[in-house]
N, C-alpha and C positions, 0 to 999 in steps of 0.2 A: 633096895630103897626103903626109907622108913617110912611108918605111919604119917610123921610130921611133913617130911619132903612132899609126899603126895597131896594131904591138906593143901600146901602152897601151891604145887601145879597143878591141881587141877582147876582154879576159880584163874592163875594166869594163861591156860591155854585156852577158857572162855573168853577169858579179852580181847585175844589174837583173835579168835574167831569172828567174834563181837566186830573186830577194826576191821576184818578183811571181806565180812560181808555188806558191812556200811560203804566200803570203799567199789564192791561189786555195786551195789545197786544204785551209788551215787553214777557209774560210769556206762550200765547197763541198763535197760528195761526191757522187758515179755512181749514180746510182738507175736501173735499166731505160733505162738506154742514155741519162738526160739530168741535167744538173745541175742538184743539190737547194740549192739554199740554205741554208746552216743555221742562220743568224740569224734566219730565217722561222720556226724553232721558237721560238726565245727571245725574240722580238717578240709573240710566243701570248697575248694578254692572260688565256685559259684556264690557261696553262703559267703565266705571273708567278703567278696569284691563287692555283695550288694549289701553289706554294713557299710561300709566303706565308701558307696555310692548317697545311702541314709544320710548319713554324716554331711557330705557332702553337701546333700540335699538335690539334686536331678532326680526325680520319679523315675525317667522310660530305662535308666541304664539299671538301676533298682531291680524295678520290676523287671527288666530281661535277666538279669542274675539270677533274683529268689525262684524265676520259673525256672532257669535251668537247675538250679537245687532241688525243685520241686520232683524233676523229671525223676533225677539218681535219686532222692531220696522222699518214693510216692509213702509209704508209712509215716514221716513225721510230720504229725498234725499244727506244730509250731508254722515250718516252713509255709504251707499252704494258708494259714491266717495272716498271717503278715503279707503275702502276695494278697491277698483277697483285701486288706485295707490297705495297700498301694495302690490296687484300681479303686478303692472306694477317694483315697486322698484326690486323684488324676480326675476325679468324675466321670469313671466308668461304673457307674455305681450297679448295672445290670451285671455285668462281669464280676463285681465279688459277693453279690448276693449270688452269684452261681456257685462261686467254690464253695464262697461258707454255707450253702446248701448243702454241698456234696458232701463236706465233712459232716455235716448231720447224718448222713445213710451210713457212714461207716460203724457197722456193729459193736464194733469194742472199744470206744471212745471209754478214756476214764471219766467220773464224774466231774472235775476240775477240767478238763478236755470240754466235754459236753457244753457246760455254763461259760466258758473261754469264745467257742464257736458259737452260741447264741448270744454272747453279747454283742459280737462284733457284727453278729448279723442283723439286731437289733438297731445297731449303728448305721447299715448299710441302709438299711429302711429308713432311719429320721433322716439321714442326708440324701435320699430321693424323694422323700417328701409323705412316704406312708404311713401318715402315725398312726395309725389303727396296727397294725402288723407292728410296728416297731415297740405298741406299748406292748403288746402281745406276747414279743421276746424277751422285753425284760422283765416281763410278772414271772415271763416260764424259769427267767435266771435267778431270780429269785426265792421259786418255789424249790429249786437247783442249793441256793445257799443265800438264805435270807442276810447274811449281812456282807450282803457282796453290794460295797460302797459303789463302785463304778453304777453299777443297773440304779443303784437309787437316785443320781445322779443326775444320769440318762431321764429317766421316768419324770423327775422335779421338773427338768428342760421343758420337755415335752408338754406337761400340765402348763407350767408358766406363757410357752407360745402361747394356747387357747386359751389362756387366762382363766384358767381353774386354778386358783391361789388355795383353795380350801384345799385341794387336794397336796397340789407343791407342799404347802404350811403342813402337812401332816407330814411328808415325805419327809421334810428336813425334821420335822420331831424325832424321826429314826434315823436319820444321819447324825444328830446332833449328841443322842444317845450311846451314837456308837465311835463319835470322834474321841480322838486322843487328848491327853487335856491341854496340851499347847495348842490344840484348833477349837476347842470348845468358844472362843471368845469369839472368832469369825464366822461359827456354824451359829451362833443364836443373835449374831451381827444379821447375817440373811433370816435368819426369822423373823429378827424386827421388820425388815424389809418389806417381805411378804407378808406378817402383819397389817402394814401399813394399808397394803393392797387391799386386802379386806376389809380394812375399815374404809377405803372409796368406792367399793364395791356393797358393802352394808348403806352407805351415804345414799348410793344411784336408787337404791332399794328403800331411802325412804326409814331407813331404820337408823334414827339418831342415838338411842342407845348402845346400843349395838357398834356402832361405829366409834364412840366414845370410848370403849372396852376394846375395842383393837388397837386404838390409838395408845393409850395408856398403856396397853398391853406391851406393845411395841417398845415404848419409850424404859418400862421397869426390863427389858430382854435385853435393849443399846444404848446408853445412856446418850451417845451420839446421832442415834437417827433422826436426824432434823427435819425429812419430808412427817415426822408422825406429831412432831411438835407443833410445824406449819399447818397442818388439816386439822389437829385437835382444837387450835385458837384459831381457826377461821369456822370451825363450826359453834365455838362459844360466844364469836362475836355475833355471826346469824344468829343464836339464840339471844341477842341480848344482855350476853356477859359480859360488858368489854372489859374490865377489871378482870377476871379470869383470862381473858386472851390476851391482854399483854402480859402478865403472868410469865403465861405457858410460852408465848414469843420471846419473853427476857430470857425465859430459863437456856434457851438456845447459845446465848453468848457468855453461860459458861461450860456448857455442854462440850459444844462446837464451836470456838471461837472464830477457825479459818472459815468456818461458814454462815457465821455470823449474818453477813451482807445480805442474805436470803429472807431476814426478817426486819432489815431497814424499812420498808417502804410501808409494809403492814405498821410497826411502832410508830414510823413518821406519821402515819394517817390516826391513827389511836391517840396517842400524845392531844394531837391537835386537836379532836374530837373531845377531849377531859379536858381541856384548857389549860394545858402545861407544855406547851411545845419547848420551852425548854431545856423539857428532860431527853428532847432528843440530842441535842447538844451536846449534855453530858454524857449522855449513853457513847455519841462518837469519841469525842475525847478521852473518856475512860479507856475505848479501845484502843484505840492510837497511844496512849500511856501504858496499858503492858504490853504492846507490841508493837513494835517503832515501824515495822516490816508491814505493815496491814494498808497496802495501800487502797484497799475500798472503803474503808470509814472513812477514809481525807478524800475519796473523791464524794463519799454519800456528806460530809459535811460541805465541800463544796460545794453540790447546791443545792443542799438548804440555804447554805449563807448566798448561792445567787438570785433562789426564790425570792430573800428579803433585800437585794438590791445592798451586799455588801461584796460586791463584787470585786476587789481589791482582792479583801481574805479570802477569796475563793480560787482566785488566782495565783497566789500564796501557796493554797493548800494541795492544788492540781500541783505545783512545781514541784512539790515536797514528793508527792507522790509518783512522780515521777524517775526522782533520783531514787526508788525503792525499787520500782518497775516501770523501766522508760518503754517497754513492749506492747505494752497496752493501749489498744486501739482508743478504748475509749477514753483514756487520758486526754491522749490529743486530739481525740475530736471537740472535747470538753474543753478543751485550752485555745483551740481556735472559736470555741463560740465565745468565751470568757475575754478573751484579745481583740474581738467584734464588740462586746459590747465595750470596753476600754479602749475604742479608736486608734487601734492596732500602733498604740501609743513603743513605739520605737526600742526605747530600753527596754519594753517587758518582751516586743516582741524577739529580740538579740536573746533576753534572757530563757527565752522558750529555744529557741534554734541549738543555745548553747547544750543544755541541759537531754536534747534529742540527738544530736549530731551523728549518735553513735549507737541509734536506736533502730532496730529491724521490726518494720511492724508486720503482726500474724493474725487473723481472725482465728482461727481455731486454737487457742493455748488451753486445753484441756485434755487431757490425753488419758487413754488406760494404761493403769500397768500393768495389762496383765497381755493384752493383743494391741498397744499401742495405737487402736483408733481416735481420731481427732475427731474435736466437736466446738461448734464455739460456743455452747452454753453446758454448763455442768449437766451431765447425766447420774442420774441414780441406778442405772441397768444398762451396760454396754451394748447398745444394739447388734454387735458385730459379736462378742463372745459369750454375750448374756449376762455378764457375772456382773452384781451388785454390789456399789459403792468403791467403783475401782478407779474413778475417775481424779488426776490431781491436775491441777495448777501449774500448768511449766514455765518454767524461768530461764531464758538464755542466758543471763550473766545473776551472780547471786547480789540481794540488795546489800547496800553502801553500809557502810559501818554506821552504827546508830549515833555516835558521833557527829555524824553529817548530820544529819538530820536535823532542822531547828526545828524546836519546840512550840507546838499550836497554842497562840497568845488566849489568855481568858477577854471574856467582854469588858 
């Protein structure tokens, strides 16, 4: 064999090696000094049948599987974590703080093993209610591997319960740091958030500076967080500003248009206050002109227009708003007062029956997307999953082609 031939095989008989020991230890791992198999796990007719059950979704048949896997296969620390948070899912929550205890005494946990079993233990603790111990686990999973996104997570939850925002707000500083940059936009969405927080927490305290600078803060991090818009111009107006606080209240409707509605009632009273209640008017109308679909500006113009005893147009504009979203309670509650005061005058009232006929009314049409809790007023923080600004507007049928729609007359 020559010089050259040998050059060639010996860098291709490294590669072989190279592939064959990748392939060992993709398929193998070191258990007490001998190798484990680890397809022997997933061959687990036990282990198949409680995926299988997951999917499904039934807990008790789950968890009687993963424990029978557990029994044949007491070294894989996988299997016994997953059992240990199926009794945490069930609220047996004393039972998987025991396994995931146990797995903490086992001597030769890898370091990824280790920070695996305290978070989950961590977990087991916040959903019995221990936060002291829970926050305890996840500083330790963190000290484990500081940008282990889960613990930080966990830890934000936890501070936000006891309403420590200063702390949350810093925690998401390191989340936000360490998000991807397709999430970058919804990690400093929740900082506005918790922002926010602080600046009503700075208010309670008496410190209007201070509150001013989280608000602001807030609003340059989401250009849509509109609870930071509403507290920044209800504290300009206590000082005095009103010129500044409707400002900061306009600037809402083009922020957040769908949320607009939130600062009707503030500009109605402002307006009226500087001697231009007109410009509420316009403000609705504007609305209603880029968005045919909006049906809270026609009902917030409706009444205005029944405050001034134009109660025709107001009735008008309830009907409009209707054929947008006939699901809204408070249309037709607004349509029977509007029909009381017009002496339940025959043709309008045919014309209201018609336009409802096919209408399912809901008090809660506000929902998460993320855990589908219902509310009937918008939330800013899902009381059921925590998560911030997850709340939409549900439509059972989608609004009328803007076509339908006639056009709100001028004065």
């Amino acid at each position: 064999m020559t010089h050259e031939s040998l050059d060639l095989l010996v860098p291709l008989v490294a590669l072989l090696v190279g592939l064959a020991a990748g392939k060992a230890w993709e398929r193998y791992r070191l258990q007490d000094g001998t190798l484990v198999d680890r397809r022997k796990l997933q061959a687990s007719p036990h282990y198949l049948q409680g995926l299988n059950y997951l999917v499904a979704s039934p807990l008790d048949p789950a968890i009687e599987e993963f424990g029978r896997a557990a029994v044949l296969n007491e070294d894989m620390v996988d299997v016994h974590i997953v059992l240990g948070n199926l009794y945490r899912e069930k609220g047996q929550v004393g039972r998987a703080i025991q396994i995931h205890q146990q797995l903490l005494q086992r001597p030769r946990l890898t370091r990824h093993e280790h920070a695996s079993v305290l978070l989950c233990l961590g977990r087991d603790f916040r959903h019995g209610g221990f936060v002291d111990r829970a926050v305890d686990a996840f500083t330790e999973v963190l000290k484990i591997d500081p940008a282990n996104q889960p613990a930080l997570l966990n830890l934000e939850k936890l501070h936000e319960d006891q309403r420590q925002f200063a702390e949350a707000y810093r925690i998401r500083e390191r989340l936000t740091a360490l998000a991807a940059p397709d999430q970058q936009a919804r990690y400093r969405a929740i900082q506005a958030f918790l922002g926010n927080e602080l600046g009503m927490q700075a208010l309670q305290r008496g410190e209007r500076s201070e509150a001013k600078r989280c608000f602001a803060t807030a609003i340059d991090q989401h250009a849509p967080a509109v609870p930071a818009y509403l507290n920044l111009g209800d504290l300009q107006a206590r000082e005095g500003d009103l010129a500044g606080a409707v400002a900061t209240w306009e600037r809402v409707l083009e922020a957040a248009p769908d949320r607009a509605y939130l600062a009707f009632t503030r500009l109605r009273d402002a307006y009226a206050m500087r001697g231009t209640p007109e410009r509420y008017t316009e403000l609705c109308r504007g609305l209603i002109a880029r968005s045919p679909a909006d049906w809270r500006a026609r009902l917030a113009l409706a009444r205005h227009f029944d405050a001034a005893d134009r109660t025709v147009e107001a009735f008008d504009l309830v009907c409009d708003a209707l054929h947008v979203n006939p699901h809204a309670v408070l249309l037709h509650q607004h349509a029977w007062h509007l029909l009381s005061r017009l002496g339940f005058d025959p043709a309008l009232v045919e014309r209201y029956v018609e336009i409802s006929r096919d209408a399912v009314f809901y008090r809660d049409p506000h929902v998460c997307v993320r855990c589908h809790y219902r509310a009937t007023e918008l939330m800013w923080q899902c009381p059921h999953c925590r998560e911030w600004d997850s709340f939409v507007e549900e439509r059972l049928t989608p609004a009328r082609e803007e076509g339908l729609l006639r056009p709100v007359g001028q004065d």
